[in-house]
ROVEXSE-891504 format. One line per 8 residues: number of its first residue (from 1); their letters; for each residue y negated, x negated, z negated of C-alpha. Coordinates in Angstrom, 1 decimal, padded with zeros to 4 digits. Layout:
N
NUM) A) Y,X,Z  ...
END
This chain:
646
1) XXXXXXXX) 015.9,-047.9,-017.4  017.8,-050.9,-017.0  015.7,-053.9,-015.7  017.6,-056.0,-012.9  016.8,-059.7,-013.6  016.6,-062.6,-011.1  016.7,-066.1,-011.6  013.7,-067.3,-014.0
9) XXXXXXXX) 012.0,-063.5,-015.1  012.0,-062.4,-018.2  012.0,-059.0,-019.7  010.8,-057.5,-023.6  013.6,-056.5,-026.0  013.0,-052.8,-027.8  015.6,-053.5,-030.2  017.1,-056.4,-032.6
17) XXXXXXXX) 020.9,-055.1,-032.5  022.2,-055.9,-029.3  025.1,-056.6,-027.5  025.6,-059.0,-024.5  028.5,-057.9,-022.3  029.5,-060.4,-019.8  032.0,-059.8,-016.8  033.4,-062.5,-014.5
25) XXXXXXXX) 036.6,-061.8,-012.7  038.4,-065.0,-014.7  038.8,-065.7,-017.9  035.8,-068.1,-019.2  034.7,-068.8,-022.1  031.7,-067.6,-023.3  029.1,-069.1,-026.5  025.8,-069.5,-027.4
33) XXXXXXXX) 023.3,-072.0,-029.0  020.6,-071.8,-031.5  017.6,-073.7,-030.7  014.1,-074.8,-031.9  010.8,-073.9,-030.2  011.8,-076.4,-027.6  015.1,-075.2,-027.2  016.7,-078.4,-028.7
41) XXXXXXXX) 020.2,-078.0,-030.6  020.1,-079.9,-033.4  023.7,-080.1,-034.3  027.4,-078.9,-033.8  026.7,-076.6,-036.5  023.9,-074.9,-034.2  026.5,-073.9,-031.5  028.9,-070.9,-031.7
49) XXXXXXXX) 032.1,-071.3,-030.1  036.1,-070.4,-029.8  036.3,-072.4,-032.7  033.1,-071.3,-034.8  032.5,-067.9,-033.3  029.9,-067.0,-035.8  026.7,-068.4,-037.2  023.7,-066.6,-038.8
57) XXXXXXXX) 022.5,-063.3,-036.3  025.7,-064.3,-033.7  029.0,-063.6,-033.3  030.8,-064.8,-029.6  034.6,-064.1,-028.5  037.5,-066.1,-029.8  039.2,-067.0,-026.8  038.7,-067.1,-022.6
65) XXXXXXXX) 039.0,-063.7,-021.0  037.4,-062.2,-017.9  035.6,-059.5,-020.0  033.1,-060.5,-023.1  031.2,-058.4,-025.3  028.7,-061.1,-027.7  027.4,-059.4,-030.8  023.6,-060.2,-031.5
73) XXXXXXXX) 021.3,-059.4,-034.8  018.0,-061.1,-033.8  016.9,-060.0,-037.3  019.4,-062.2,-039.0  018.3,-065.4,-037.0  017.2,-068.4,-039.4  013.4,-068.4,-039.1  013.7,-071.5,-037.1
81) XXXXXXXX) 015.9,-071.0,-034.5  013.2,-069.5,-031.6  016.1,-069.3,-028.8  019.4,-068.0,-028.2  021.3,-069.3,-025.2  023.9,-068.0,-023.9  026.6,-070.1,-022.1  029.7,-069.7,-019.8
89) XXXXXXXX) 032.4,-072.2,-019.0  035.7,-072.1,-017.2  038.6,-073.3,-019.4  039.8,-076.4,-018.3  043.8,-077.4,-018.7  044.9,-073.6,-018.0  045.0,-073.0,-014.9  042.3,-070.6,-012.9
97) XXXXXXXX) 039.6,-071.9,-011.0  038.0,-075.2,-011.4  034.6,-073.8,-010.1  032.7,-071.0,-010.2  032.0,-071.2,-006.5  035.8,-070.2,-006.4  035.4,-066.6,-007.8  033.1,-063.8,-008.3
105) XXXXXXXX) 029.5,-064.3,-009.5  029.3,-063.3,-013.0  027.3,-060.4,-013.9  025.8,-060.1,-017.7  024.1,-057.4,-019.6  022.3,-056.9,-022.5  022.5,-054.0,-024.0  022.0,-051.4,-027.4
113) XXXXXXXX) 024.9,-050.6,-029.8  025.0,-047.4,-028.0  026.1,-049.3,-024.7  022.6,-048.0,-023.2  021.6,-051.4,-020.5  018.6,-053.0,-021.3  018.7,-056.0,-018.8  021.1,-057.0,-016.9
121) XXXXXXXX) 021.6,-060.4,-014.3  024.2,-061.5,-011.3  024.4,-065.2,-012.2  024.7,-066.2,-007.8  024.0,-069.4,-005.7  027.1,-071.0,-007.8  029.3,-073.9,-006.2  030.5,-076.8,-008.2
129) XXXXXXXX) 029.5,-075.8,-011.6  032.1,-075.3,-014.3  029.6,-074.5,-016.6  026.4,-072.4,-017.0  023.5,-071.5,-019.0  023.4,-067.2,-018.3  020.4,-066.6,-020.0  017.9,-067.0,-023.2
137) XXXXXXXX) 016.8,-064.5,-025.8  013.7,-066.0,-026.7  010.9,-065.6,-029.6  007.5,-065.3,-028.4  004.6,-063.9,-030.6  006.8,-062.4,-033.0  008.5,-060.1,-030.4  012.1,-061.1,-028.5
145) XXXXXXXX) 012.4,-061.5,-024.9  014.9,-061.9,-022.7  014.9,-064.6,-019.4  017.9,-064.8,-016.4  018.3,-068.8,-016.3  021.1,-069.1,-014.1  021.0,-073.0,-015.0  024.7,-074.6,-013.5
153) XXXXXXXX) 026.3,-077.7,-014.2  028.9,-079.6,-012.3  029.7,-081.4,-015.5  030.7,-079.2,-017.2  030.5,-078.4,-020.8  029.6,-081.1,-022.0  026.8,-081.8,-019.6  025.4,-078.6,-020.9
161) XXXXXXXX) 025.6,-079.5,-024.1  023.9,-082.8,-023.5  021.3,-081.3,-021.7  020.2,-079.2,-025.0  019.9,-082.0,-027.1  023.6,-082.3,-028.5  023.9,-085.8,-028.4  027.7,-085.2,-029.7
169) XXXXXXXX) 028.1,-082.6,-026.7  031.6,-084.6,-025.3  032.8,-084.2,-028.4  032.4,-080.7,-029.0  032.9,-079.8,-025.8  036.8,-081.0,-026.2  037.2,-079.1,-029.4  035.8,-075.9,-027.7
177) XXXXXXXX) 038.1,-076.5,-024.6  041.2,-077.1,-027.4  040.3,-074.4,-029.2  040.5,-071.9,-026.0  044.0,-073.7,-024.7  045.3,-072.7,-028.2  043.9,-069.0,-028.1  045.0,-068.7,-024.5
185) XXXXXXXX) 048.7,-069.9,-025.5  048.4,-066.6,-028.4  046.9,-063.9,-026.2  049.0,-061.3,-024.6  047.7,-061.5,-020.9  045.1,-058.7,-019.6  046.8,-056.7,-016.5  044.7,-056.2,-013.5
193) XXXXXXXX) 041.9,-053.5,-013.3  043.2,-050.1,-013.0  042.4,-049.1,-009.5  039.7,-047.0,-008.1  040.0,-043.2,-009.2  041.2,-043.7,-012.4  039.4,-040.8,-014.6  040.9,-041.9,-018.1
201) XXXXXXXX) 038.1,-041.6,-020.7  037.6,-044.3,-022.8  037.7,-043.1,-026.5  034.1,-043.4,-027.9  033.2,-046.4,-030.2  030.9,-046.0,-033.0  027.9,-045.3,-031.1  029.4,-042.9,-029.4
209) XXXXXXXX) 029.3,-044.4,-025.8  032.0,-044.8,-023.2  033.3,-047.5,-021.7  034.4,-047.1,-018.3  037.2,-048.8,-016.3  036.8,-051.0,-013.5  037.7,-050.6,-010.6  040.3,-052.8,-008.0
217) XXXXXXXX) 042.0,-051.6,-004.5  045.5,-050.8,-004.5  047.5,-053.7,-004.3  049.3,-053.5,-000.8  052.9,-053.2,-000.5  054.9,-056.5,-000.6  058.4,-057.4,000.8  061.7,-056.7,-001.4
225) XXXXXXXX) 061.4,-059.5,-004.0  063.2,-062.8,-003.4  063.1,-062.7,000.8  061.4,-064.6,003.2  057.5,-063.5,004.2  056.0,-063.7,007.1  054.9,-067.6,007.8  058.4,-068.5,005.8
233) XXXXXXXX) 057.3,-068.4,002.5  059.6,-066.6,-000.6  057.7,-063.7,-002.3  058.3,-064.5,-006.2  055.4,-061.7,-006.6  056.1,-058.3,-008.0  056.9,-055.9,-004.8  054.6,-053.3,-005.6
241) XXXXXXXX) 054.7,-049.5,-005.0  056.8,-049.3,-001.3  054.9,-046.4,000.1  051.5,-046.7,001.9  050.6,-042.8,000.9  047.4,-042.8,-001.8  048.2,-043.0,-005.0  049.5,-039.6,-006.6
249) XXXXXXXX) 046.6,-038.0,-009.0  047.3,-038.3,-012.6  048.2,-034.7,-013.9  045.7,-032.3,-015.3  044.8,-031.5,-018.7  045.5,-028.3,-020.3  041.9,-026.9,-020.8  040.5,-027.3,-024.3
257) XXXXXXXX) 039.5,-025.2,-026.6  034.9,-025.4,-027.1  033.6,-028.6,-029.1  037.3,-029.5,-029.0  038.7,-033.2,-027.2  040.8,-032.7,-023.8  045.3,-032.6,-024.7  046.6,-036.1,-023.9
265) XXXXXXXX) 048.9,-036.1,-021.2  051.3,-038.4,-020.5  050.4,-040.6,-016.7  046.7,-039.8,-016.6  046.3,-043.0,-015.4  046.0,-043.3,-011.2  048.8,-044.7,-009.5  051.2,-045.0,-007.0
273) XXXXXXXX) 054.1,-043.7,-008.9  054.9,-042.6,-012.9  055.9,-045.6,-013.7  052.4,-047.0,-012.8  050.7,-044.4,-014.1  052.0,-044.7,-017.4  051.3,-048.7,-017.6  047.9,-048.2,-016.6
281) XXXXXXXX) 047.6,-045.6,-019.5  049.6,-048.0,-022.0  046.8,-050.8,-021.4  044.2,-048.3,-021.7  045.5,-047.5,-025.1  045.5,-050.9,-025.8  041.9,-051.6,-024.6  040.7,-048.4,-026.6
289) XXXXXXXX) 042.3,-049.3,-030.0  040.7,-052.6,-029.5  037.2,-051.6,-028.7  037.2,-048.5,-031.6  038.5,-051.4,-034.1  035.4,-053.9,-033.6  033.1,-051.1,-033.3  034.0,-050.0,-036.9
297) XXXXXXXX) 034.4,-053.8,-038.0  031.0,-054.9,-036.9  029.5,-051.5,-038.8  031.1,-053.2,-041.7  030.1,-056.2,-041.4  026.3,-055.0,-040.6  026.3,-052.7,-043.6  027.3,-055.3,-045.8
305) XXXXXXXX) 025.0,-057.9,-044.3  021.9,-055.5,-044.6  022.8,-054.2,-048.2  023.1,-058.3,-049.1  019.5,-058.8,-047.3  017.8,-056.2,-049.3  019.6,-057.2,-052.6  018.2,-060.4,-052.2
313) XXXXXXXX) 014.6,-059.4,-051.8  014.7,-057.4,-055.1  016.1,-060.7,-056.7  013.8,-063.1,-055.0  011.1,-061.6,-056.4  010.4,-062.4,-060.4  008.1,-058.4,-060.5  011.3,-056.4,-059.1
321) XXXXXXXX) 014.5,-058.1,-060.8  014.9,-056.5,-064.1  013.6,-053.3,-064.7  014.1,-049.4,-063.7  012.8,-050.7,-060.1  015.1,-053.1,-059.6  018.4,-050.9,-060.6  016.7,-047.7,-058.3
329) XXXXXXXX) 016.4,-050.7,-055.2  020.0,-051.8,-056.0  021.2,-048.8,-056.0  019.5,-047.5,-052.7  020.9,-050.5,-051.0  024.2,-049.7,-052.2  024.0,-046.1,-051.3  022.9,-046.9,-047.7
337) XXXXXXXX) 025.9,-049.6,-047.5  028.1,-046.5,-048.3  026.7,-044.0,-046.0  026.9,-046.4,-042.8  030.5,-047.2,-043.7  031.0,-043.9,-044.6  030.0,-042.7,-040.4  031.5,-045.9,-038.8
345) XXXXXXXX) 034.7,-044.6,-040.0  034.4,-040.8,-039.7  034.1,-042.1,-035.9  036.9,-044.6,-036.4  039.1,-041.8,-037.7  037.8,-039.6,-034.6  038.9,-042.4,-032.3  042.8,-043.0,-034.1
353) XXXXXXXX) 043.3,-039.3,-034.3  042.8,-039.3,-030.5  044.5,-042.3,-029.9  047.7,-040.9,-031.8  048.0,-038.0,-030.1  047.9,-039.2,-026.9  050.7,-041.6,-028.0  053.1,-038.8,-029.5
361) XXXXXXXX) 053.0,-037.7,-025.8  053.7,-041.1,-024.0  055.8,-042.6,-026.0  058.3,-039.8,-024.9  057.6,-040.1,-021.3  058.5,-044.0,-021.1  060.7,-045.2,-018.4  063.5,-047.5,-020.3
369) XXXXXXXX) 061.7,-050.6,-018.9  058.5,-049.2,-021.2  060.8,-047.7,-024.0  061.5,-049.0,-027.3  065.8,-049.5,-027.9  065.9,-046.1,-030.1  064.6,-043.6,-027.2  067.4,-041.2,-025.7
377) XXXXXXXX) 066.0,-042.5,-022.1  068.6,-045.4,-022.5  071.5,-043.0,-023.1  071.7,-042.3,-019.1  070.5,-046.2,-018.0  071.9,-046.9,-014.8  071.3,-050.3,-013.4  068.0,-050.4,-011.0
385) XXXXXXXX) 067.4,-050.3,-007.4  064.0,-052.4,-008.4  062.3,-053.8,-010.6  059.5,-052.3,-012.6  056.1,-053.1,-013.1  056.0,-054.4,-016.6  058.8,-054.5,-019.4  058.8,-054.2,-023.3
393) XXXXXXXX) 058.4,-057.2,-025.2  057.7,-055.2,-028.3  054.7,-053.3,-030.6  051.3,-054.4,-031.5  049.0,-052.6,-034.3  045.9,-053.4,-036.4  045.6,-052.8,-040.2  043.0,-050.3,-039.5
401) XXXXXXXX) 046.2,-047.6,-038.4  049.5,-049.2,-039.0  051.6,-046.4,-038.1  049.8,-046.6,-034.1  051.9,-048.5,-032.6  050.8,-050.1,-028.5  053.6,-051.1,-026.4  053.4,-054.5,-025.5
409) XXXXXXXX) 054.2,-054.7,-021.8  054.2,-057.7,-019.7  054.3,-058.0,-016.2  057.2,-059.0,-013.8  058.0,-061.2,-013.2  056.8,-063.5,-016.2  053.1,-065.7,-015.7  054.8,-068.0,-018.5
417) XXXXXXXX) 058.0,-068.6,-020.3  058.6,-066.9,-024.4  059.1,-069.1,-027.2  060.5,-067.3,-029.8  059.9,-069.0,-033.4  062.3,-069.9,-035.4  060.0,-071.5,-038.4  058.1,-069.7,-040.9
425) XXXXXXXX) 054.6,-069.2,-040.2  053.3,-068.3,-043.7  051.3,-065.2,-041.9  054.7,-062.5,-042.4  056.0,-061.1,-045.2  059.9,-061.7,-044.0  063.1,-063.6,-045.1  062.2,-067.3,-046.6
433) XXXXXXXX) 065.9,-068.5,-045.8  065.9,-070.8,-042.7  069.3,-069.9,-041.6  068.3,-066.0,-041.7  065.2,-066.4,-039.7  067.1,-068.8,-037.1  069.5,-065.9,-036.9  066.8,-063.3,-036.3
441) XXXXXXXX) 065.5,-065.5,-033.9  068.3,-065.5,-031.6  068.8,-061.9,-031.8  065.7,-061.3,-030.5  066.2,-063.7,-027.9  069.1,-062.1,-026.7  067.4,-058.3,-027.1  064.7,-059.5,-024.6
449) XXXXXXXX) 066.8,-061.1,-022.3  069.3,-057.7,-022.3  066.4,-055.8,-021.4  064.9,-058.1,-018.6  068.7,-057.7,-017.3  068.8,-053.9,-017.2  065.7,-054.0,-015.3  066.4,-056.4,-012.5
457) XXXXXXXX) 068.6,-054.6,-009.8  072.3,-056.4,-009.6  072.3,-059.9,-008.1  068.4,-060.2,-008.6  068.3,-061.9,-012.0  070.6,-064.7,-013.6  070.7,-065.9,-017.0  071.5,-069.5,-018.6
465) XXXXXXXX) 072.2,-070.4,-021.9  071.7,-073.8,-023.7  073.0,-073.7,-027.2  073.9,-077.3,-028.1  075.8,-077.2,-031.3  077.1,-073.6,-030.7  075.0,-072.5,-034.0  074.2,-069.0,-032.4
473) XXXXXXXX) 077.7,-068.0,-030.8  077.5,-064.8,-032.6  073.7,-063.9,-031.5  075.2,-064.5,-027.7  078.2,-063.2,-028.0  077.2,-059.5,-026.7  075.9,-061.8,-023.5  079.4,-063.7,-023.1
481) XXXXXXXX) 080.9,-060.5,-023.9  079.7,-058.5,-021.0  080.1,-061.3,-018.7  075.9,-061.3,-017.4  075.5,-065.0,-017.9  075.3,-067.3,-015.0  078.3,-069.8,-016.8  079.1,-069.7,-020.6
489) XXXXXXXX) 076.8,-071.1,-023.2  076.4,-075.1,-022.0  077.3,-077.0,-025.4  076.5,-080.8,-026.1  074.1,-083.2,-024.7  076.3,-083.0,-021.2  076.4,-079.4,-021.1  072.1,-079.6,-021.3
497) XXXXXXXX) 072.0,-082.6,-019.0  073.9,-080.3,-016.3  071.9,-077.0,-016.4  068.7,-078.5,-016.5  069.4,-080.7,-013.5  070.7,-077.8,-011.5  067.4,-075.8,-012.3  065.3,-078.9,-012.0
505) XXXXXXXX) 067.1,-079.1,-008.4  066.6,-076.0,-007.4  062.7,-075.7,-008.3  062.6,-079.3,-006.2  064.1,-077.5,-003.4  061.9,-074.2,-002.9  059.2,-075.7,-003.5  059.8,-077.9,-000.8
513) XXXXXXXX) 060.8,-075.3,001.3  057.9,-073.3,000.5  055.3,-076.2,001.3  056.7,-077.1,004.7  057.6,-073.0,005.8  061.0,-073.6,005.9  063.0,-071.2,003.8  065.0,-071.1,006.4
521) XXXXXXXX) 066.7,-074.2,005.7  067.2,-073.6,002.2  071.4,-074.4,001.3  073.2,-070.8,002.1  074.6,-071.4,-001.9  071.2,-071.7,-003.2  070.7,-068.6,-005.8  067.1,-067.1,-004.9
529) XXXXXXXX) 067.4,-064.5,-007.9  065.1,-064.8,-010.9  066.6,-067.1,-013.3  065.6,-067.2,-017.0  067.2,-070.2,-019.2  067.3,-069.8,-022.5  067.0,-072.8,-025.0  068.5,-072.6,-028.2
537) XXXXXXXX) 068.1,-075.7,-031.5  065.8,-077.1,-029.4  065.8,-080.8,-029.6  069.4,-081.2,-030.9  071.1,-082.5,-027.6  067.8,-083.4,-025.7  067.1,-086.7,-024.8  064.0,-087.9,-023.3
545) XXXXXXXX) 065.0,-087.3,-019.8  066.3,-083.7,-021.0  062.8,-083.1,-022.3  060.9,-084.0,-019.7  062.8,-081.9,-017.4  062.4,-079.1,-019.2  058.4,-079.5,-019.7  058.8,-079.3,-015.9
553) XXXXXXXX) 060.9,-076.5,-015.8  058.0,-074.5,-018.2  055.4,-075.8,-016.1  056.6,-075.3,-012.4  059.1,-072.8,-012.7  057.5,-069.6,-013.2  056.3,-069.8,-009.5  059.4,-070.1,-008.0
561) XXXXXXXX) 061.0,-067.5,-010.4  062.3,-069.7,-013.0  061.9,-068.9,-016.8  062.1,-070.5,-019.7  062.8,-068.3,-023.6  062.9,-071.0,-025.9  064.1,-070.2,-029.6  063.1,-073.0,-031.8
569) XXXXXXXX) 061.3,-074.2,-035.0  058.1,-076.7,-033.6  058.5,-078.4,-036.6  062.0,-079.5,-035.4  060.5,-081.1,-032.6  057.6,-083.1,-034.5  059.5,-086.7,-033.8  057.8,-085.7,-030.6
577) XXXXXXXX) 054.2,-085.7,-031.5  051.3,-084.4,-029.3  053.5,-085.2,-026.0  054.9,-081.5,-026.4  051.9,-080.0,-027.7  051.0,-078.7,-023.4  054.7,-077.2,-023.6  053.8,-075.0,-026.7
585) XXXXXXXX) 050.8,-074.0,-025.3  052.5,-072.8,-021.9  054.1,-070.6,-023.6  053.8,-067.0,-025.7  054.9,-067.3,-029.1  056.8,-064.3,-030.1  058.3,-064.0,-033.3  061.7,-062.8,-034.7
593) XXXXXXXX) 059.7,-060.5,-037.9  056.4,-058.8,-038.1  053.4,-061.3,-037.3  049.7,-061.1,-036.9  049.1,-063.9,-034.5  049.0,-062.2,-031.1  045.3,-061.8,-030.2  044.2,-059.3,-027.5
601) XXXXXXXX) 042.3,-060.1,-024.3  039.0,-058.4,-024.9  038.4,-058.7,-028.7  040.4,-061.8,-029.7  041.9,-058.8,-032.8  044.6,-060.4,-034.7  047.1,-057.9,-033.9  050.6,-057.8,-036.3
609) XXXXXXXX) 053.5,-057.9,-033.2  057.0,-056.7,-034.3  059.7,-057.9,-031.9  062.3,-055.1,-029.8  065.0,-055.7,-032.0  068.1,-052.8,-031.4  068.2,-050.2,-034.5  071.0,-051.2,-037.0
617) XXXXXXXX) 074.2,-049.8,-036.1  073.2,-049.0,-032.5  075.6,-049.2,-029.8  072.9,-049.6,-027.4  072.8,-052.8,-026.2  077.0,-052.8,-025.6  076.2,-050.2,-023.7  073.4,-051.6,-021.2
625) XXXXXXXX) 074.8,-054.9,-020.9  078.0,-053.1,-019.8  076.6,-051.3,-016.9  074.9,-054.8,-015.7  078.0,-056.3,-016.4  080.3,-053.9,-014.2  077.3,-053.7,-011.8  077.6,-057.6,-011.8
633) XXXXXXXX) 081.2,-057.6,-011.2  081.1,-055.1,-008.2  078.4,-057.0,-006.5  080.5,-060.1,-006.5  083.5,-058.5,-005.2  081.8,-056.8,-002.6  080.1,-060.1,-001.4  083.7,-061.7,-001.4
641) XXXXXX) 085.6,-058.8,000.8  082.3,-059.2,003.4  082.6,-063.4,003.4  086.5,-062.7,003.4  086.1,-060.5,006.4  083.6,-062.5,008.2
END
């Protein structure tokens, strides 16, 4: 029976193997500290963080995200340390609340591998405090215990820190809160709960428990995108599911056969259409595939970690390290490392075989905003009426299973611009030649931007092109081509110096008008579509003015629905220094080839994304870029016979 804690009581731990799952609303980062009897921290070293997530008996999440799981082994703690704090701090310099009087009190559990509760706690009476001390596992009389603290600071990190003992607690505190920015700028950005009702199953991790989804009320329907709200303002949001009906029931399995899992369907995700549906169950996928992996990683890593424990007793003693004892006590060890590997991937293998079957049936089912450029569903595209939830920005897959492949989906409209690559990495296995991979990089530019053009309704989303030395007229040429761009390519430092203004301008101006209520005033020219601007050989023909503008543009634009895609090697740009280290950051790095660097939001996996470039010898993005051409073109004329006849 899980034991509710309050501020201050403590509770016995029956087991050494734990996990601490942590749940907060907002992303925050969560670590932990090693102390002495006293609870003094006697060094950086004795902190685990986004930078050092793992010390001896603790392992703590990468990166800020609303959901935590912390990995424990008691038995593993140096014989010194007598207390295990753990901590939670809101990010600073990302955005998100500044407080955690600002959002929901955060609620942490301790609990067995088998997800069973032991203790759990609802960290309240919060205000000011960007920081906090959750709770302590604590050594008392040889036995571990667990106490609720509930301990705030207004400080901050730092102030925590100091209050432990780390005299070089400001210090740290600013790598930790680097080290977070930089993981935040890699992650792929967790969706909303699925709402209430959802029944999905999540697929069962090592120890066989199940993890189930949280729960959020239906988002209420918004007005058409890009008109004015009530009370003035423009709705930049995504407009939701137009229908106030409940949302429809995901369809029914076909009964399964005895001792035998449920058939995946596709859309057994709740809500309020297919389409929404099917994202839900796309991000469940995701979650699973995550949660499965670092249940059979941290098997692994125990196995090994107890086989190396008992090896080193036989060695540390002088009576059992040579000898037919000795070679019988290596050889147990050895056989028992074997055996739990052995079941963490029996249930690993359980898990993927699942996981692909369900996606042999979605995959299929994708609406083309979902689908990859090789499915038949873009063979009869037709330009929307709306825009979708989420689009496509390509794959993601772990080593574990390479051939189960997650769709990435994003929402709409983008939280933050791309920044496609150009450079080398030194993490793919891909073309060496810089001209080849500059080439690839634009090409995947231009196959994201086609596809957040066929999934924009006519009128509702522009595109602009900076391309400065004209390097990558052949990349954009299927853009020019189909005339969907807002004014050819801009060439030369002029050419920059005009677009950015006019965006600059017209981010000045809505935001203006959004401030004071008064959309109304707004210039009858002014284009309220979504724009997205895409920078090409970034710096060549950017001067300091043009760079400034355009750090603006990737900070303030995304609220007033304008993007930024920038396709460029950082190491071009290191004249710069640090001053354009916050613009990197804004962004999500994509890359042009297969690359591990893209990091889920509940795990922190290092997950190998391959960009949604069009087949070889596919006609298919001609064809879509047509239809929002001709779509395009009849909009236009149709808006000139009505201000004609007016």
């Amino acid at each position: 029976m899980t034991a509710e804690l309050v501020r201050g009581q403590n509770h016995p731990l029956p087991q050494t193997r734990l996990e601490i799952r942590i749940s907060a609303g907002n992303p925050i980062v969560a670590g932990a500290t090693l102390g002495d009897e006293r609870g003094t921290v006697h060094g950086a070293e004795w902190v685990a963080h986004p930078a050092s997530p793992q010390l001896a008996g603790i392992e703590v999440p990468k990166q800020a995200a609303a959901d935590h799981r912390l990995a424990v082994d008691l038995d593993a703690m140096p014989e010194h340390i007598h207390r295990v704090t753990v901590l939670l701090a809101l990010p600073t310099g990302v955005g998100g609340p500044a407080r955690f009087g600002a959002m929901a009190a955060p609620f942490v559990a301790v609990t067995g591998l088998d997800g069973a509760e032991i203790a759990s706690y609802t960290i309240t009476d919060l205000d000011s405090e960007s920081a906090v001390s959750a709770l302590e596992l604590y050594r008392r009389q040889g036995a571990w215990k667990v106490r609720a603290i509930g301990q705030g600071y207004a400080g901050g990190l730092a102030a925590m820190l100091h209050d432990q003992g780390l005299e070089q607690g400001t210090d740290l505190a600013a790598r930790i809160n680097e080290a977070v920015a930089r993981g935040m700028a890699r992650s792929v950005a967790q969706p909303p709960p699925r709402p209430d009702g959802d029944g999905r199953v999540r697929t069962a991790a090592a120890g066989g428990a199940t993890d189930p989804a949280p729960a959020q009320p239906q988002t209420p329907p918004q007005q058409p995108q890009g008109t004015p709200a009530a009370g003035g303002s423009i709705d930049y949001q995504h407009p939701g599911r137009r229908t106030a009906a409940p949302p429809t029931p995901p369809p029914a399995a076909p009964p399964a056969a005895p001792g035998q899992p449920a058939q995946p369907v596709a859309g057994d995700a709740s809500g309020w259409s297919m389409d929404e549906r099917l994202y839900n169950q796309v991000w469940g996928m995701f979650e699973d595939l995550a949660r499965t992996t670092a249940a059979y990683r941290s098997a692994v890593d125990f196995a090994e970690s107890r086989m190396e424990q008992e090896l080193d007793r036989v060695l540390s003693d002088p009576r059992t390290r040579v000898g037919p004892a000795a070679d019988s006590a290596r050889a147990e060890a050895r056989a028992k490392q074997t055996d739990l590997v052995e079941q963490a991937r029996i249930a690993l293998d359980r898990d993927l075989a699942q996981l692909i079957a369900e996606a042999e049936v979605v995959e299929p089912a994708l609406p083309y905003a979902y689908a990859r450029w090789d499915s038949p569903v873009w063979q009869a595209y037709q330009v929307p009426m709306e825009v979708p939830m989420a689009l496509r920005l390509g794959d993601l897959h772990l080593p574990e299973r390479a051939d189960l492949r997650i769709p990435m989906l994003v929402r709409l409209p983008l939280e933050r611009g791309l920044w496609i690559d150009a450079g080398r990495s030194g993490s793919f296995d891909g073309p060496t030649d810089s001209g080849e991979l500059r080439r690839l990089a634009a090409d995947a530019a231009v196959a994201i931007a086609a596809r957040m053009l066929a999934v924009y309704p006519a009128g509702e989303f522009a595109v602009h092109v900076i391309d400065p030395a004209g390097s990558a007229a052949g990349s954009f040429a299927p853009l020019v081509g189909a005339g969907v761009l807002a004014e050819p390519p801009a060439a030369g430092a002029q050419g920059v110096s005009a677009v950015l203004a006019a965006l600059t301008q017209r981010v000045d101006l809505v935001q203006m008008a959004i401030r004071s209520r008064a959309t109304d005033a707004l210039p009858p020219d002014l284009d309220t579509a979504e724009q997205l601007l895409i920078v090409h050989d970034f710096p060549h023909g950017f001067d300091d003015r043009a760079v400034t503008q355009l750090r603006y543009l990737a900070d303030e634009g995304p609220s007033v629905g304008v993007h930024l895609m920038m396709v460029a090697d950082r190491e071009d740009a290191r004249a710069y220094g640090p001053v354009l280290d916050p613009l990197w950051r804004s962004l999500l790095r994509l890359t042009p080839v297969a690359d591990d660097h893209l990091a889920d939001p509940w795990v922190g996996h290092a997950w190998t994304y391959e960009p949604p470039m069009v087949p070889p010898g596919s006609r298919v993005l001609d064809q879509v870029l047509g239809e929002v051409g001709r779509a395009a073109q009849a909009l236009r004329a149709a808006r000139a016979r009505q201000s004609y006849g007016g």
